[in-house]
C-alpha positions as CSV (number, residue, x, y, z in Angstrom):
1,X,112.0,113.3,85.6
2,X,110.4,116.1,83.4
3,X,108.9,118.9,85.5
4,X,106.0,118.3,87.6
5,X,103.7,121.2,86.2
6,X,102.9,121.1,82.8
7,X,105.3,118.3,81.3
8,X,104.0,115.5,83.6
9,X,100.3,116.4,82.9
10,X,100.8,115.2,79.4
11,X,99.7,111.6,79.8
12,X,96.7,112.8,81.8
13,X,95.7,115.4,79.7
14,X,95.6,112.4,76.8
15,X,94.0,109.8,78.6
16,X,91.4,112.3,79.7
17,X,91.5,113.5,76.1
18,X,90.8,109.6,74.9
19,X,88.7,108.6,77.7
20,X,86.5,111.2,79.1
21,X,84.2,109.5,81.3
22,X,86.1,106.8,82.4
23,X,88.6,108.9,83.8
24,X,88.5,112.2,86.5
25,X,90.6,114.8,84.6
26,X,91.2,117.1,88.0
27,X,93.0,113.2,89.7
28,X,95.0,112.7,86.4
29,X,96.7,115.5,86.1
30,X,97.4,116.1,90.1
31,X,98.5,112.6,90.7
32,X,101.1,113.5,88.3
33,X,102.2,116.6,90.4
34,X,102.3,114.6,93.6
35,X,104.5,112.6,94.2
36,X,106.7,116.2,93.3
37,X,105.7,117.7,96.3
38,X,108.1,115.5,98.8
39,X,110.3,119.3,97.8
40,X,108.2,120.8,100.0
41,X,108.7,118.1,103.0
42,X,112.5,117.3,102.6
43,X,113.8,120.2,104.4
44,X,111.6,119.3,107.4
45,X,112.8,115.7,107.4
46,X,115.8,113.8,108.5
47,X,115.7,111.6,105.6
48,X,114.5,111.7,102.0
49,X,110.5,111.8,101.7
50,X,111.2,111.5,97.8
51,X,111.8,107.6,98.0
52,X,108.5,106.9,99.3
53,X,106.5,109.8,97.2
54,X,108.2,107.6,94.1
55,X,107.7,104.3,94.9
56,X,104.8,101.9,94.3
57,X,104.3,101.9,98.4
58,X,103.6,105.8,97.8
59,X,101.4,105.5,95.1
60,X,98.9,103.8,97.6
61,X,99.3,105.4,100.5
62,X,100.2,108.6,100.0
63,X,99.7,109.6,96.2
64,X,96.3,108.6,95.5
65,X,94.4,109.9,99.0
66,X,96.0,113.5,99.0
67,X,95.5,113.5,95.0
68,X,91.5,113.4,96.2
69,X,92.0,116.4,98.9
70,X,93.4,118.5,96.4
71,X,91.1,117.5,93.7
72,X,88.3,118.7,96.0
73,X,89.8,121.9,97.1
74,X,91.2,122.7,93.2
75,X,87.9,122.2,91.9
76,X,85.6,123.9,94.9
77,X,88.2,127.2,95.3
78,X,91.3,127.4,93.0
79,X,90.0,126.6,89.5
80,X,87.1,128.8,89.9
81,X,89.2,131.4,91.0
82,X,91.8,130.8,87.6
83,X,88.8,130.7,85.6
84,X,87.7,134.6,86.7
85,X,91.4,135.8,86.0
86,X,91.4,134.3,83.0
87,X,88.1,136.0,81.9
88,X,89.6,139.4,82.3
89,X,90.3,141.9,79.8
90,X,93.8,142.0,79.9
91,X,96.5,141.1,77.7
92,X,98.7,139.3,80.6
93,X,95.3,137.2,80.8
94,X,95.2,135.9,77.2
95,X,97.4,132.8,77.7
96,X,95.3,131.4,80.5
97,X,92.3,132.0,78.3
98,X,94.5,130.5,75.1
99,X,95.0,127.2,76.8
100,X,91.3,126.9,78.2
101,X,92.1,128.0,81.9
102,X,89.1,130.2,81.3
103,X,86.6,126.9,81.3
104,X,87.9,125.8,84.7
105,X,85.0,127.4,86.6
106,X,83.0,124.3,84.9
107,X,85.0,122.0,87.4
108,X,82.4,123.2,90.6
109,X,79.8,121.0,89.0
110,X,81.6,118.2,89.9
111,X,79.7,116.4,92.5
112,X,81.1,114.7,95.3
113,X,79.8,111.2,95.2
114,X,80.7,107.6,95.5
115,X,81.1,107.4,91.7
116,X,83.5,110.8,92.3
117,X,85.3,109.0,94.8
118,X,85.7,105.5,93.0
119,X,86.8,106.7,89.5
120,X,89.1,109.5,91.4
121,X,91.1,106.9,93.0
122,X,92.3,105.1,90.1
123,X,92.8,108.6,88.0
124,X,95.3,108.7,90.9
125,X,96.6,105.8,90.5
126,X,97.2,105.5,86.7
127,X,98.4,109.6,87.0
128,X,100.9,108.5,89.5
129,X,102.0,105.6,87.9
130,X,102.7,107.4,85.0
131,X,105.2,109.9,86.9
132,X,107.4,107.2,88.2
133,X,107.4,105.6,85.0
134,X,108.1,108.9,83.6
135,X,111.0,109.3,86.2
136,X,112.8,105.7,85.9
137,X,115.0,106.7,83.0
138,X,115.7,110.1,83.9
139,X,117.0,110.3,87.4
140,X,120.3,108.6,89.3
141,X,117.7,106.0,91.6
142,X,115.0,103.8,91.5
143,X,112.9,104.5,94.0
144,X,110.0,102.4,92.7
145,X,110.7,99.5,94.9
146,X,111.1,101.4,97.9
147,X,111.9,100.3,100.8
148,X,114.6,98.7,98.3
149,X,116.5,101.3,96.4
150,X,118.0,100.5,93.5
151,X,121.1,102.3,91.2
152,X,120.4,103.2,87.6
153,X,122.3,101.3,85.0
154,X,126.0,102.4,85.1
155,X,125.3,103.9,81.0
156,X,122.5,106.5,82.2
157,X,125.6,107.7,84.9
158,X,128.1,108.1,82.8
159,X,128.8,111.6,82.3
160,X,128.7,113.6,78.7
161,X,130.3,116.8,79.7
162,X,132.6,117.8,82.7
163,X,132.5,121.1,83.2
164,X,134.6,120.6,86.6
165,X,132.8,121.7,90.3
166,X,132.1,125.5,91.4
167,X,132.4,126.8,95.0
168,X,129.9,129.1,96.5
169,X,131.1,129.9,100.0
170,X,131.3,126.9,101.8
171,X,129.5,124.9,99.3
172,X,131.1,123.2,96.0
173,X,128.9,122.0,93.2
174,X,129.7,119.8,90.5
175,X,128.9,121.0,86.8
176,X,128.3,118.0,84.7
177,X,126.0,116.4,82.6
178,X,125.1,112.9,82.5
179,X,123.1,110.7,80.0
180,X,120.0,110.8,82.8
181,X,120.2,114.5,83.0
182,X,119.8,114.8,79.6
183,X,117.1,112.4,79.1
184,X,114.8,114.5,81.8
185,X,115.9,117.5,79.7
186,X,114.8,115.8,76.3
187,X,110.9,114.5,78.3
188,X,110.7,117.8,79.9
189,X,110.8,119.4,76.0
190,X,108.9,116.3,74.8
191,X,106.1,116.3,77.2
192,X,106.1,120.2,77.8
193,X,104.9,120.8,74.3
194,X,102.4,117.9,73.9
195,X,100.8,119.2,77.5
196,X,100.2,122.2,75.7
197,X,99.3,121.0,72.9
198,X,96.7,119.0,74.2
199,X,95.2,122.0,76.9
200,X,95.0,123.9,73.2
201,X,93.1,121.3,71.5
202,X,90.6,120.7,74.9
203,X,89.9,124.3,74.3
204,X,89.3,124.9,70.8
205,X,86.7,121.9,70.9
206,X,85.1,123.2,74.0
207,X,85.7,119.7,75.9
208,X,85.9,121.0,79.4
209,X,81.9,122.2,79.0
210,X,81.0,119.4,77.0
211,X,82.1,117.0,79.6
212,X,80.3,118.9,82.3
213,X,77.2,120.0,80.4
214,X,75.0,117.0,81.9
215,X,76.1,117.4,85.5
């Protein structure tokens, strides 16, 4: 899977990008963070939250309604918050303001509505959807099917380089990397770019106002 913030917002940020008032640009790009966040629930749990989060079962129940919670609370607290930082003066600033983190503040004009809620949910749903898709290749399960849990073909297993385990204390680790490893290393890269690509070319043409002028 390539990492949940910035990589897997690439699809979003392009469907948003394509279609920009079909689609809720806040629910894309979370919905593609989501299903990530079962790292911050495992070590609570006696089993792994992860098959669920990455499963078409989670995408309904679980993806898609806390995808709307944090699209409210993003765009009524946190992105107006990023957007003042961003505004500074300061030279640790000017990335944030390079990549159009600056325009966020535009997101409290959203308005909470059944239209908000309707097109939200299947953001969520096509965001999500794209992070498992995103994930199938690049990760030893396929939790898509969950409850059922399937093995990735025994070719994305097979291991390019051995570099033999490590122990740490009481704990060994294995050092090798497989043909799935290195296809979430080459979609992390892939994606990475193209996300930022994409948050470059929202700014430059002053999309995030544009889309929010009329609210």
């Amino acid at each position: 899977m390539p990492s949940g913030v910035i990589s897997h917002q690439a699809p979003g940020l392009l469907i948003k990008i394509k279609y920009p008032s079909k689609f809720d640009g806040t629910a894309l790009c979370l919905s593609t963070l989501v299903p990530d966040l079962n790292v911050l629930i495992d070590p609570f749990l006696s089993f792994s939250f992860r098959n669920l989060t990455h499963s078409l079962l989670g995408l309904i129940i679980y993806t898609i309604p806390l995808t709307i919670i944090l699209a409210i609370i993003f765009c009524r607290n946190i992105s107006p918050f990023m957007a003042k930082i961003a505004k500074r003066d300061n030279v640790i600033y000017k990335p944030l303001k390079y990549f159009g983190v600056d325009e966020w503040d535009n997101l409290k004009k959203k308005k909470y509505n059944k239209r908000f809620f309707i097109i939200s949910s299947y953001s969520a749903l096509i965001g999500g959807l794209t992070h498992l898709l995103l994930d199938l290749p690049a990760h030893e399960y396929v939790e898509l099917f969950y409850p059922i849990i399937l093995q990735n073909p025994d070719f994305l297993l097979y291991s390019i380089i051995d570099f033999g385990p490590i122990t740490i204390g009481s704990m060994q680790i294995e050092r090798n990397l497989t043909v799935y490893q290195l296809i979430w290393m080459i979609e992390t890269l892939i994606t990475f770019v193209i996300a930022l690509y994409l948050l470059r070319y929202i700014k430059k043409r002053n999309l995030i106002s544009k889309w929010y002028e009329d609210r």
